[in-house]
Backbone bond lengths (Angstrom), bond angles and torsions (degrees), N, CA, C in turn:
res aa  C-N    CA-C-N  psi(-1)  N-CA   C-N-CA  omega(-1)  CA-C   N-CA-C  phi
1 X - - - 1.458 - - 1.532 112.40 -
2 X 1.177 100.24 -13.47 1.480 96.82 -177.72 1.396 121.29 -86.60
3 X 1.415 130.68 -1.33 1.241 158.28 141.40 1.307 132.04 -62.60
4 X 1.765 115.89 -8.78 1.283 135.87 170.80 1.918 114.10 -62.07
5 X 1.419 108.21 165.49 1.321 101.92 176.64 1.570 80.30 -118.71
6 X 1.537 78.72 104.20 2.240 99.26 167.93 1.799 92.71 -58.14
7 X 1.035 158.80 6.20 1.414 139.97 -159.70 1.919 99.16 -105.22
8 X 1.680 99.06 -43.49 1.335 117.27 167.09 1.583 133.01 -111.07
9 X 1.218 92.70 43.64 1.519 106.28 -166.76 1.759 109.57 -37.62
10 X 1.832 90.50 -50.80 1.134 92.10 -148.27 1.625 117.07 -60.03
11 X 1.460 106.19 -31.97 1.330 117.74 174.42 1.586 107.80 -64.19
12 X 1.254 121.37 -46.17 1.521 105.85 176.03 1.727 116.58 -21.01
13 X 1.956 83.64 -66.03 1.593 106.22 -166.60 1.675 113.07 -40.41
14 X 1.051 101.55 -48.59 1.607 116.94 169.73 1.162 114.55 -46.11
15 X 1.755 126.85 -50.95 1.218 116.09 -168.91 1.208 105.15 -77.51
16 X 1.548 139.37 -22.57 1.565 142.75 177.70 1.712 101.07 -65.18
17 X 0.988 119.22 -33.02 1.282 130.64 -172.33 1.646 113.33 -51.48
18 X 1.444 75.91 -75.70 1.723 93.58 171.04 1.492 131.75 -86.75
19 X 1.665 99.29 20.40 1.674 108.33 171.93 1.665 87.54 -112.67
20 X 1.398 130.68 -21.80 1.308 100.50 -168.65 1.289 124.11 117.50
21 X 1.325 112.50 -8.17 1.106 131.45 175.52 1.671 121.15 -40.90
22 X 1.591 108.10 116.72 1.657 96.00 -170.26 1.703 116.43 -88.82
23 X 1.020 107.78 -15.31 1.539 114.57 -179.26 1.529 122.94 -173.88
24 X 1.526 106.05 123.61 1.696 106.34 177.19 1.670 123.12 -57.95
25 X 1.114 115.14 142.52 1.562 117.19 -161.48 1.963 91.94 -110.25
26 X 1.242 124.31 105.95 0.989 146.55 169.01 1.243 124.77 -87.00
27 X 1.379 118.91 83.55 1.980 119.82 176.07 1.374 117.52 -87.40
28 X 1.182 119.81 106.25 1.848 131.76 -171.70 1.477 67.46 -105.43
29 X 1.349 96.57 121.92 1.736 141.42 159.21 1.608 111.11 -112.91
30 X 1.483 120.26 137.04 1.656 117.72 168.48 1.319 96.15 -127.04
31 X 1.287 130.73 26.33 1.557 103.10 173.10 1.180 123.74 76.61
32 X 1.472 121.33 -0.47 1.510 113.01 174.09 1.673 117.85 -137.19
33 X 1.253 100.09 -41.66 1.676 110.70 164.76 1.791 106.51 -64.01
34 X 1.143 118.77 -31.34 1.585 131.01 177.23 1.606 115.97 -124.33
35 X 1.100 157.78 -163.66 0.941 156.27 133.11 1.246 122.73 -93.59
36 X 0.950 115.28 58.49 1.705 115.48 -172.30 1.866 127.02 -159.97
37 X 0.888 159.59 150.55 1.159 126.02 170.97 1.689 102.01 -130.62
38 X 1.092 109.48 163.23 1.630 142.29 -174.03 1.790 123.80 146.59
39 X 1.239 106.92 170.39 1.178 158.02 35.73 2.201 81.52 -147.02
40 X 1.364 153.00 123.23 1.210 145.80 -178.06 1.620 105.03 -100.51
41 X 1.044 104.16 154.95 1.562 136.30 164.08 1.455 116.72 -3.70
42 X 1.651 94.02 -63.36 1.802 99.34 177.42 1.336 95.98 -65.81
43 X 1.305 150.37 -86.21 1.490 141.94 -145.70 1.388 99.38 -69.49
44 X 1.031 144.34 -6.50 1.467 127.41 133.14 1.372 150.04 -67.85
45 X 1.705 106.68 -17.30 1.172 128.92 168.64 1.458 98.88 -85.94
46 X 1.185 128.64 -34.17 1.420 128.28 -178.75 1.752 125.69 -56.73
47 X 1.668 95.05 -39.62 1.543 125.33 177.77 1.240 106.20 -45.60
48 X 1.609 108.68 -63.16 1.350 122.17 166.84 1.551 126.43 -36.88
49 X 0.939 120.56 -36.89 1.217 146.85 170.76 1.807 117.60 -50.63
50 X 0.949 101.59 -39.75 1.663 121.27 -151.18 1.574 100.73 -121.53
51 X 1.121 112.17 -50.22 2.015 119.45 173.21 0.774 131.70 -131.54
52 X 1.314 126.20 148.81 1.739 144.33 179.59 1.511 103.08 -64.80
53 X 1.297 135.46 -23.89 1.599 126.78 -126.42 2.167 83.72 -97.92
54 X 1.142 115.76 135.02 1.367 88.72 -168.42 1.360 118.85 -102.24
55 X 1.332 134.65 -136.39 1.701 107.04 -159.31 1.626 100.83 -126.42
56 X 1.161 136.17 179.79 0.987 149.34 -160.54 1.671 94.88 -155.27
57 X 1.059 165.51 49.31 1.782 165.97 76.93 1.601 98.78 52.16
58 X 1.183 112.64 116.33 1.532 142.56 168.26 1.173 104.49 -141.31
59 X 1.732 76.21 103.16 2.138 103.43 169.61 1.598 97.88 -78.59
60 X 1.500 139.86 123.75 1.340 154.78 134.02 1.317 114.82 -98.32
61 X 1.642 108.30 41.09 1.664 114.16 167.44 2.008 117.85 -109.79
62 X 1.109 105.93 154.59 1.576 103.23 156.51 1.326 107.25 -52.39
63 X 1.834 112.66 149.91 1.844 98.75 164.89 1.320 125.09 59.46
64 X 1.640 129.03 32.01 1.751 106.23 -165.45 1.480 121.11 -59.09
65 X 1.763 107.15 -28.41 1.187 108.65 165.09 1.899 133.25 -28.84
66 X 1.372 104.45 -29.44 1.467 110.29 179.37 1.639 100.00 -87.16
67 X 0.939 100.65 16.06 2.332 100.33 -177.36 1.418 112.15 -141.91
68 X 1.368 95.51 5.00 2.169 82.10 -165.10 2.050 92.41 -91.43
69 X 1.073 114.40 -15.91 1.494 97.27 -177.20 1.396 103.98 -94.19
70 X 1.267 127.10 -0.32 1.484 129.94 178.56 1.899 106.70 -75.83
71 X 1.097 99.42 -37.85 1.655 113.31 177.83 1.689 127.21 -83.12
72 X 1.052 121.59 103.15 1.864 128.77 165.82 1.179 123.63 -18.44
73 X 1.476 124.31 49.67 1.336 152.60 -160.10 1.858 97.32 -76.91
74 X 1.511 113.11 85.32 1.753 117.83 -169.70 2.219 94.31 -77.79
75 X 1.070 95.60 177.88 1.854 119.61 173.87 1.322 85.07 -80.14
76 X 1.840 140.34 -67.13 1.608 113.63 -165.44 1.740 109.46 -69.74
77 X 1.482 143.94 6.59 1.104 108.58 -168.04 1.245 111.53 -103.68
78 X 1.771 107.50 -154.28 1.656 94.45 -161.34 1.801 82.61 -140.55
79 X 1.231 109.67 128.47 1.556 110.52 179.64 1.782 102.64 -104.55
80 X 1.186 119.69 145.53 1.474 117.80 166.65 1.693 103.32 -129.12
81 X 1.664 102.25 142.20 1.303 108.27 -170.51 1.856 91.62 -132.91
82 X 1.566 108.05 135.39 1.470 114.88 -171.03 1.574 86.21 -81.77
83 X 1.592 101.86 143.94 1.571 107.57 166.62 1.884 111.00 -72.30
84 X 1.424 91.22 -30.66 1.948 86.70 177.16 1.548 97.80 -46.40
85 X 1.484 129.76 -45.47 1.753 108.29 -144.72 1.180 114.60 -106.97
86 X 1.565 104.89 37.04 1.571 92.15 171.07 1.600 95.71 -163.98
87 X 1.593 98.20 150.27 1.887 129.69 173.99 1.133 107.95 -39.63
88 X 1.527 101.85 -64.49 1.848 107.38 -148.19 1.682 89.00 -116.68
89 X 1.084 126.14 74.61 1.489 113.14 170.97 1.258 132.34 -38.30
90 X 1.555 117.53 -40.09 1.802 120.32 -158.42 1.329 95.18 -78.60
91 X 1.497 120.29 -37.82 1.282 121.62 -172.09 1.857 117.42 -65.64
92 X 1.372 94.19 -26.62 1.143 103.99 -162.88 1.865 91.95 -81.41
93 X 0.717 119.65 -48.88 1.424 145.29 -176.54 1.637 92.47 -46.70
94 X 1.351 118.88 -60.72 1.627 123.82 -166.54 1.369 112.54 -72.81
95 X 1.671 106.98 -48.00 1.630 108.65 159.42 1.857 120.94 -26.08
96 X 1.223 97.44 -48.12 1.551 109.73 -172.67 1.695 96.49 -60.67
97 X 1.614 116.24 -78.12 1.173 122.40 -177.98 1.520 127.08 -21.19
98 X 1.625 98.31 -51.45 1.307 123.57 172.26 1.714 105.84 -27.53
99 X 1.270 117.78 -56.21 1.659 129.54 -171.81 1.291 112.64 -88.78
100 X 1.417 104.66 18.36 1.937 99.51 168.32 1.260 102.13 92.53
101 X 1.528 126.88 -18.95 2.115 104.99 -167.18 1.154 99.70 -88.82
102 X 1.586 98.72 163.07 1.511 107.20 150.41 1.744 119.25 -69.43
103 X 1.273 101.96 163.75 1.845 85.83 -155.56 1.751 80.43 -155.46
104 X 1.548 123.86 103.42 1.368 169.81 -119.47 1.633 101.16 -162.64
105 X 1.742 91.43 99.51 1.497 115.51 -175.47 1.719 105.47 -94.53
106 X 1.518 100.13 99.48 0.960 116.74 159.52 2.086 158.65 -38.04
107 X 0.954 105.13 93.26 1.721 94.32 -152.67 1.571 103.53 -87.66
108 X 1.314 143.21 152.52 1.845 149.80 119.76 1.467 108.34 -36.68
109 X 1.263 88.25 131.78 1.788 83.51 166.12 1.400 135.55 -48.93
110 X 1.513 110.74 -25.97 1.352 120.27 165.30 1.817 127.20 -81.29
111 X 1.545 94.18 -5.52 1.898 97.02 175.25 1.488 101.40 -93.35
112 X 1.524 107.99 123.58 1.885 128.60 170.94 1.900 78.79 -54.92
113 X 1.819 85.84 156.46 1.272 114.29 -169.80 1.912 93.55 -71.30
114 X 1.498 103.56 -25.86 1.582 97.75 -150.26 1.551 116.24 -84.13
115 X 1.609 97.73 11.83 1.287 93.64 178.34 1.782 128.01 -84.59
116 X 1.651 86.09 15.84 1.568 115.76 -176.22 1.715 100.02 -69.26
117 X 1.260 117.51 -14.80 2.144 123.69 -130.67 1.818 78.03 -64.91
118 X 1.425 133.01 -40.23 1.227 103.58 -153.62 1.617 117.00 -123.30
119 X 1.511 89.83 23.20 1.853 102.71 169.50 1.158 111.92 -124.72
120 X 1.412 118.28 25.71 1.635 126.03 171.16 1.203 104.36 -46.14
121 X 1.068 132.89 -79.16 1.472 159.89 157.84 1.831 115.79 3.71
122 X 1.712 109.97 -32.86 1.257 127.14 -149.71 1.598 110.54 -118.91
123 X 1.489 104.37 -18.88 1.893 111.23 -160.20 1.808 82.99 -121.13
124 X 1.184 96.39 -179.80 1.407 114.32 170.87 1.510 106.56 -162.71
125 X 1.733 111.04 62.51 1.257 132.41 172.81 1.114 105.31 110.25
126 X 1.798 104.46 153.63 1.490 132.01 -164.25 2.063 98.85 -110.47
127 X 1.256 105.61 142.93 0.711 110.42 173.67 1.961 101.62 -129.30
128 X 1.540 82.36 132.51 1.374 100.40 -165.98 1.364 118.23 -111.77
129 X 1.596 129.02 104.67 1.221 135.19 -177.72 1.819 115.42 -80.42
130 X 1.468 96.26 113.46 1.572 121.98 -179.00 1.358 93.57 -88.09
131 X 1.551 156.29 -3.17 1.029 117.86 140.83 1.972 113.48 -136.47
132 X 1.047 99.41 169.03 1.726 97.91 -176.06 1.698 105.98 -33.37
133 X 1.454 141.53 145.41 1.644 129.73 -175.68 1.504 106.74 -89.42
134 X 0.795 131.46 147.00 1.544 128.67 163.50 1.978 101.77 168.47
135 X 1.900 96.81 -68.59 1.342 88.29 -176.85 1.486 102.05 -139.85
136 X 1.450 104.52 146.52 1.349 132.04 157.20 1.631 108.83 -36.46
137 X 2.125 111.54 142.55 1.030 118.05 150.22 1.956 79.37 94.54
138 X 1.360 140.54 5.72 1.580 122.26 130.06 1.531 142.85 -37.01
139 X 1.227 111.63 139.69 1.280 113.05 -179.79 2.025 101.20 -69.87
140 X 1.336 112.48 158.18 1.457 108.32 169.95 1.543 106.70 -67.43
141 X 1.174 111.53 157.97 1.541 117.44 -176.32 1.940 93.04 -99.19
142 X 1.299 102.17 122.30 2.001 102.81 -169.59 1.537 115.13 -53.89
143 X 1.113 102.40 -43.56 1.638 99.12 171.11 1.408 122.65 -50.05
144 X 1.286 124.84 -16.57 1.542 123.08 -141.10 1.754 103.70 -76.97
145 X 1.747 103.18 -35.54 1.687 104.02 178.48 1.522 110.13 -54.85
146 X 1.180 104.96 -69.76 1.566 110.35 168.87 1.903 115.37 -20.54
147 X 1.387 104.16 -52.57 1.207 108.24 -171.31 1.896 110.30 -75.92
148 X 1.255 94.02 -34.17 1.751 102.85 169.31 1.545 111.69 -58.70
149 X 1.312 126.42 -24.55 1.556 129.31 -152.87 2.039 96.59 -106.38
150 X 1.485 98.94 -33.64 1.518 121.61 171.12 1.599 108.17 -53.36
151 X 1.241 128.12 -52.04 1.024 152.01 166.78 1.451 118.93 -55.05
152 X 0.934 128.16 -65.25 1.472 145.40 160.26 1.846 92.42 -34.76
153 X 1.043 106.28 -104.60 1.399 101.03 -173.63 1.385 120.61 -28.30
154 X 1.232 108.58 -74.14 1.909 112.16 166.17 1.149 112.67 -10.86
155 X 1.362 112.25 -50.54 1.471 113.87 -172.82 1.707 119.29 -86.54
156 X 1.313 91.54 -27.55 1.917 97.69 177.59 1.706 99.70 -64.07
157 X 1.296 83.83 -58.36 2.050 89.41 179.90 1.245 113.95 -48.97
158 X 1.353 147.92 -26.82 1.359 133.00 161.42 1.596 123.69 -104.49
159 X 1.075 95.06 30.40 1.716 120.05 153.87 1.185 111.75 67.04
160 X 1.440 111.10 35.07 1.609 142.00 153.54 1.470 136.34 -77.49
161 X 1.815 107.15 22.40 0.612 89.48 -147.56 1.618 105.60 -83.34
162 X 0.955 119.81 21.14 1.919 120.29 174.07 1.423 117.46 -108.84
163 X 1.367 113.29 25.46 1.466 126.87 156.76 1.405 124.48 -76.98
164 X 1.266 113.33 126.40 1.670 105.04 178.18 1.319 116.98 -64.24
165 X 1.113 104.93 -172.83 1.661 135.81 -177.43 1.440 118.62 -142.43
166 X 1.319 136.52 85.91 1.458 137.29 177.47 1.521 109.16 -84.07
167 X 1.193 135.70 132.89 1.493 129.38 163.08 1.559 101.58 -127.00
168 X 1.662 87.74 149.80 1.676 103.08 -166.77 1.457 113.99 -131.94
169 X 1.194 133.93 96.35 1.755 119.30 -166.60 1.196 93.36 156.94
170 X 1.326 125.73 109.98 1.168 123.14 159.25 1.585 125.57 57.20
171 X 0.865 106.00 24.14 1.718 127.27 176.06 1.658 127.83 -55.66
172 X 1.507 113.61 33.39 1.434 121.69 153.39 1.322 128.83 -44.86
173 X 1.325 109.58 155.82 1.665 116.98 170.53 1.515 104.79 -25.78
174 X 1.168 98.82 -76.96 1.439 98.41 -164.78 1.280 135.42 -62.42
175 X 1.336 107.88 -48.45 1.710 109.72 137.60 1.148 137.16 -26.79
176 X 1.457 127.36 -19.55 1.370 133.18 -146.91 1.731 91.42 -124.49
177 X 1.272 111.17 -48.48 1.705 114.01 164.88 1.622 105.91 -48.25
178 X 1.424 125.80 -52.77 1.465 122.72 -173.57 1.760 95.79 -64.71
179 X 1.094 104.08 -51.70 2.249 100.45 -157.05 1.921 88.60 -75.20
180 X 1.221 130.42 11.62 1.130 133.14 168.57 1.646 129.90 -90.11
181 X 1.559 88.31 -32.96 1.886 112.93 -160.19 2.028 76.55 -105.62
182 X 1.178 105.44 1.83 2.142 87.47 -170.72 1.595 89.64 -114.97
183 X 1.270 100.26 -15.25 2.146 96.41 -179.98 1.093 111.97 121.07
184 X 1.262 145.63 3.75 1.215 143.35 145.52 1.198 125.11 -30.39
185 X 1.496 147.38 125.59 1.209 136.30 153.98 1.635 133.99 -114.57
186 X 1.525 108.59 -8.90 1.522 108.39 169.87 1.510 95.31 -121.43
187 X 1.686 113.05 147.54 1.097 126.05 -173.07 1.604 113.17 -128.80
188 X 1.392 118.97 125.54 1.461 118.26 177.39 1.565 112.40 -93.26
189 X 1.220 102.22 107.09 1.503 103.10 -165.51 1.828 106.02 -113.01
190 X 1.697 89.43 128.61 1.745 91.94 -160.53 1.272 103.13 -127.06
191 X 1.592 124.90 -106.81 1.740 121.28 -171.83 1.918 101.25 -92.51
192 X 1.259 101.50 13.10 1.489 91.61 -177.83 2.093 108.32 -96.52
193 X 1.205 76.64 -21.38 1.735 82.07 -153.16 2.053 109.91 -128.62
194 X 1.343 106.33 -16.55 1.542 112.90 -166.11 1.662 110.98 -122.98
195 X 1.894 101.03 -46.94 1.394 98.51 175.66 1.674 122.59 -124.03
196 X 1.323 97.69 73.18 1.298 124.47 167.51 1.898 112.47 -134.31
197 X 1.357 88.16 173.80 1.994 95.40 -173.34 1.598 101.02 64.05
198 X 1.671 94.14 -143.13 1.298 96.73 -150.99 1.475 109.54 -99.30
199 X 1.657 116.10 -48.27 1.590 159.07 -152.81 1.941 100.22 -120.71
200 X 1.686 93.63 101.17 1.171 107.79 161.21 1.475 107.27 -53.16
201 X 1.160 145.29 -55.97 1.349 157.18 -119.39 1.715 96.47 -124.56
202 X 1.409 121.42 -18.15 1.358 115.36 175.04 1.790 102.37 -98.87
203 X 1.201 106.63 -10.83 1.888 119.26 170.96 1.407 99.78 -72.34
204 X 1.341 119.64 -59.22 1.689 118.57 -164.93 1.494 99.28 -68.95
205 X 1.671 117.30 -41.79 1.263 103.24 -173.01 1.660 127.42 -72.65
206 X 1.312 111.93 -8.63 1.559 145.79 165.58 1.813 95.50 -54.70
207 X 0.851 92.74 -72.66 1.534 121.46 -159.32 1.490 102.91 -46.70
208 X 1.357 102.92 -63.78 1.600 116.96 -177.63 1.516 129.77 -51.69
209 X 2.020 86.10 -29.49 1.642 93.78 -168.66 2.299 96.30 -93.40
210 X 1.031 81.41 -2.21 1.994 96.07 178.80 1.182 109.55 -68.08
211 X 1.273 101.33 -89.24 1.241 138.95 161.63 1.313 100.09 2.38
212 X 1.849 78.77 -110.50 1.669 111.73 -170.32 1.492 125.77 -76.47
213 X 1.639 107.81 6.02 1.610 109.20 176.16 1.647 137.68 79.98
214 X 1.671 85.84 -14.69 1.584 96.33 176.42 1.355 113.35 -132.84
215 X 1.012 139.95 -159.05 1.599 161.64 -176.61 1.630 95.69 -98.49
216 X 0.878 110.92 -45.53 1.837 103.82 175.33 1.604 122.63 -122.93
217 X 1.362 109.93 155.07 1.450 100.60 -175.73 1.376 122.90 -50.82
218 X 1.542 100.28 157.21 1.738 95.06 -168.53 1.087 96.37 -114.34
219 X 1.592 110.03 -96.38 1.587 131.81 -153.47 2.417 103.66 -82.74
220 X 1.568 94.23 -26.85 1.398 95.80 -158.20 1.900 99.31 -131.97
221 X 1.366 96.94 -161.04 1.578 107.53 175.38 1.233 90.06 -154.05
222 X 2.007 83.53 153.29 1.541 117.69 163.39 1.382 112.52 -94.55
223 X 1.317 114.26 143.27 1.607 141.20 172.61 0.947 131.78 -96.87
């Protein structure tokens, strides 16, 4: 969402609507865990306001714990919390649960998958950043498939295997066939793959039939 043209929101929303869109991808940035800031409270409370489609919440703050009750945290959405930004992880992790989401432990390209070993128990999927977080319109970082496929297994091997896989970074067609064929199954698709050309809705429908092989979603979701 943070790739949206706030001027015409509303029509965006529409075109996600009627492409199919399974969930808005929300990056709360403060400027210090990332260099960047967006997306706050009101234009998330606002979202609510305007669509059914429900949210997908990516904390890229120090501490998210001091922000997650400030935000419209529904039973369908999906919260992700980076293991870099916080003390007490499990807690932080259960807090989330507490409000019904799925709650998707977030990695840097530089954090090993395995530092998951003792909040298995707590997430229900890793979300894996293919490029450094801060801003939109990165190249993929080359390692990252490898690291998507690392993951995948990691996770089959400790008998996970019905945990998702979100990837975030540069998430084009083609990209999206590789983080697909390595185990990926939800995709955040931003200036690489959704808001470019002409037709929001001829991007998703691009995407879907790429991707996922058919006319309708298959195995994963778009973001």
């Amino acid at each position: 969402m943070m790739c949206c043209d706030f001027i015409d929101l509303g029509k965006q929303l529409r075109s996600f609507e009627k492409g199919g869109v399974d969930l808005l991808h929300i990056d709360v940035m403060d400027g210090s865990f990332v260099p960047n800031f967006a997306l706050g409270t009101d234009y998330v409370r606002q979202l609510r306001r305007v669509t059914d489609i429900p949210l997908d919440i990516h904390f890229m703050t120090e501490c998210p714990e001091r922000h997650i009750d400030a935000f419209p945290i529904g039973e369908e959405d999906y919260v992700s919390i980076h293991f870099e930004s916080v003390r007490h992880l499990q807690r932080v992790l259960c807090s989330v649960k507490e409000k019904g989401a799925r709650v998707l432990l977030a990695l840097n390209p530089a954090t090993p998958v395995e530092v998951a070993a003792d909040v298995l128990d707590d997430i229900d999927g890793l979300l894996i950043m293919t490029v450094n977080p801060g801003f939109a319109g990165q190249r993929m970082i080359p390692h990252s498939i490898d690291k998507i496929a690392r993951a995948r297994r990691y996770l089959d091997e400790h008998g996970r295997a019905d945990m998702v896989i979100e990837v975030d970074g540069n998430v084009s067609v083609p990209n999206a066939i590789l983080m697909k064929n390595a185990g990926a199954n939800i995709f955040v698709a931003g200036t690489s793959a959704v808001f470019c050309g002409d037709s929001i809705e001829d991007n998703i429908r691009v995407f879907r039939r790429e991707v996922f092989g058919e006319d309708e979603f298959g195995e994963g979701a778009l973001r």
